[in-house]
C-alpha positions in Angstrom: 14.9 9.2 -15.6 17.5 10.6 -12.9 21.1 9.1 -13.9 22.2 5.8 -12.5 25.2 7.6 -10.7 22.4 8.4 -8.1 22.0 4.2 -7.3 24.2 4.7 -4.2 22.2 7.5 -2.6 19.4 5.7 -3.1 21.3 2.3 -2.1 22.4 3.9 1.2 18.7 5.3 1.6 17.1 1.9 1.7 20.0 0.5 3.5 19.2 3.4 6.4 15.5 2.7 6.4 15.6 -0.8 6.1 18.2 -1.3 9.3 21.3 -3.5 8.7 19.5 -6.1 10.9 17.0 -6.7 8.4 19.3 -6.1 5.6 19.2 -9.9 4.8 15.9 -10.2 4.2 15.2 -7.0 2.7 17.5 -7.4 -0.1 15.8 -10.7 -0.7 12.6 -8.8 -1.3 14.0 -5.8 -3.0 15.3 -8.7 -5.4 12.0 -10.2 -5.9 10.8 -6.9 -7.4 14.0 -6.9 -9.7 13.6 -10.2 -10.8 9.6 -9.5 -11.5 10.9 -6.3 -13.6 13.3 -8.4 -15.7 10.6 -10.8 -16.1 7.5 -9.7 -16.8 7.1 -5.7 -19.2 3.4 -5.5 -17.8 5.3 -5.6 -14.1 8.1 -3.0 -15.5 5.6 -0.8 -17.4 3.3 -0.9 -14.7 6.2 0.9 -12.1 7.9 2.8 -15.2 5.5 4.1 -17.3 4.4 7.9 -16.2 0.9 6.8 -18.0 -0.8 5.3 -14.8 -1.9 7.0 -12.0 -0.2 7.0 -8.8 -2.9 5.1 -7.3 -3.6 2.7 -9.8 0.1 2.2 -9.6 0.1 1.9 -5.9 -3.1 -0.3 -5.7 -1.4 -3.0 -8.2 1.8 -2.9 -6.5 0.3 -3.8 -3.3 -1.2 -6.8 -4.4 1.5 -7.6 -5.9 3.5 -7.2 -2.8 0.5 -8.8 -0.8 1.2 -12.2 -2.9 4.7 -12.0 -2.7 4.8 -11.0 1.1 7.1 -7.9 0.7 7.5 -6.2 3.7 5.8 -2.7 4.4 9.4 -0.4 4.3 10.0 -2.4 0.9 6.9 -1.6 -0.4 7.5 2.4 0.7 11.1 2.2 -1.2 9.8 0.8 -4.3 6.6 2.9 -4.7 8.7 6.1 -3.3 11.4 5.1 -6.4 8.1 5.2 -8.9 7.2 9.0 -7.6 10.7 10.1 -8.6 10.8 7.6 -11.6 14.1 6.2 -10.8 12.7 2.6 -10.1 14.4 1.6 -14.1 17.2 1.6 -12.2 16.1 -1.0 -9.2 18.7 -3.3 -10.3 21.8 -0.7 -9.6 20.0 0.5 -6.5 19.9 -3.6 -5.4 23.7 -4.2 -6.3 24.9 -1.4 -4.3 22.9 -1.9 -1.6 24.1 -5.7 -1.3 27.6 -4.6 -1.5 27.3 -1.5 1.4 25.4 -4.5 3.3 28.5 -6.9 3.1 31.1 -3.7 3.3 29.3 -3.0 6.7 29.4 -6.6 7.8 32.8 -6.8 7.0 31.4 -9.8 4.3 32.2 -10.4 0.5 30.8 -11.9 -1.9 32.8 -14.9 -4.2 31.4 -16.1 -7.0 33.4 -19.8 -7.8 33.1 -21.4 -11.1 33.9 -24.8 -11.3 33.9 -27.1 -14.5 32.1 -29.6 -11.8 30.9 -29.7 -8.6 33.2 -29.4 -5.6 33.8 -31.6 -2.4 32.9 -30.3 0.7 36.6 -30.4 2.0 37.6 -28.7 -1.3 34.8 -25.9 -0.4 36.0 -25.3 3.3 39.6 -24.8 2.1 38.6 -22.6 -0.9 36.3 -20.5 1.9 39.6 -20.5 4.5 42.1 -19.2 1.5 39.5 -17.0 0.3 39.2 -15.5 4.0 43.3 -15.1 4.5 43.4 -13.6 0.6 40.6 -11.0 1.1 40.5 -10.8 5.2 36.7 -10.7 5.5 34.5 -13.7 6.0 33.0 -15.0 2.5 29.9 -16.1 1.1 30.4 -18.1 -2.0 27.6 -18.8 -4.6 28.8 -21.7 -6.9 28.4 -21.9 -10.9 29.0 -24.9 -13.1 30.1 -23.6 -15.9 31.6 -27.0 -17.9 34.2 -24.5 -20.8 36.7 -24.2 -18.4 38.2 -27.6 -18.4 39.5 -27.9 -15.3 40.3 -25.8 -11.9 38.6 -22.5 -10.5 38.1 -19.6 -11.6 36.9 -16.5 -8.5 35.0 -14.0 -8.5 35.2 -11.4 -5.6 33.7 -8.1 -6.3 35.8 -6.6 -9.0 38.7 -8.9 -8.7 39.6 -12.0 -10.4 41.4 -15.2 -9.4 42.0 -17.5 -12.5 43.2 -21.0 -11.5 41.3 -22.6 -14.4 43.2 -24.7 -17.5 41.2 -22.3 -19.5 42.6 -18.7 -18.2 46.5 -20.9 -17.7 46.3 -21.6 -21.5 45.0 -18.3 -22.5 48.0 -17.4 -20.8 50.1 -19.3 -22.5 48.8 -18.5 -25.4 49.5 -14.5 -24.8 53.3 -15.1 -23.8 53.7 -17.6 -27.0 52.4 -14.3 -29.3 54.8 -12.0 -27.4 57.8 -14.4 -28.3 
């Protein structure tokens, strides 16, 4: 396999054949086929393994793409990634083509974690400050996650935003041990 480091040629490949108007949808796809590789080793062996034929390989996908309606340029990406046997690293490939998509949308991506779930005035706030912070618009994908006690804590590409009783005692915690 071709080193990972490649992902974003690939990323920007598919992101150029696809067309940033059916970006949306294709990423959707392109993450079916992820999640059925995580999922399922017959799937994964199936695209990885060099021990089936190209068209045996090409005749399963396409049923499996038939069932799952994938459209006909995602079907091309993924079997083209199998010829060059760098489809192991579909999930890279998926990841930087999501965040070129939102870089040329001028978009990010926040993931919130909340120890409950949050009112919808609360949201449209957290969306506005988000917006001002980061000065892009913001989709935000919300996760329960009940250990934090209490606050947010954000997730926004690389960079994180800990409002949480959690990360404010850890906090504590460090400044107590430096004295």
């Amino acid at each position: 396999m071709k080193p990972v480091k490649q992902a974003k040629k690939y990323a920007k490949t598919f992101m150029s054949v696809v067309g940033v108007e059916e970006m949306p949808k294709a990423l959707v796809e392109l993450g079916v086929v992820d999640n059925l590789m995580q999922k399922s080793a017959e799937f994964r062996s199936l695209l990885v393994n060099p021990g089936f034929s190209a068209e045996e390989r090409a005749k399963a996908f396409q049923q499996v793409a038939a069932k799952a309606g994938l459209s006909e340029k995602v079907v091309k990406f993924v079997m083209h990634l199998t010829e060059i046997r760098v489809v192991a690293a579909l999930s890279d490939v998926l990841k930087i083509a999501t965040a070129l998509y939102l870089e040329r949308m001028r978009r990010a991506k926040a993931v919130v974690m909340t120890p409950v779930e949050i009112g919808k005035d609360y949201e449209a706030r957290l969306k506005s400050s988000l917006k001002k912070l980061i000065e892009r618009e913001v989709d935000i994908e919300y996760v329960i996650d009940p250990s934090l006690l209490g606050g947010v804590l954000v997730k926004v590409g690389s960079t994180m935003y800990d409002s949480s009783v959690k990360g404010q005692l850890r906090l504590l915690k460090d400044e107590l041990i430096k004295g």
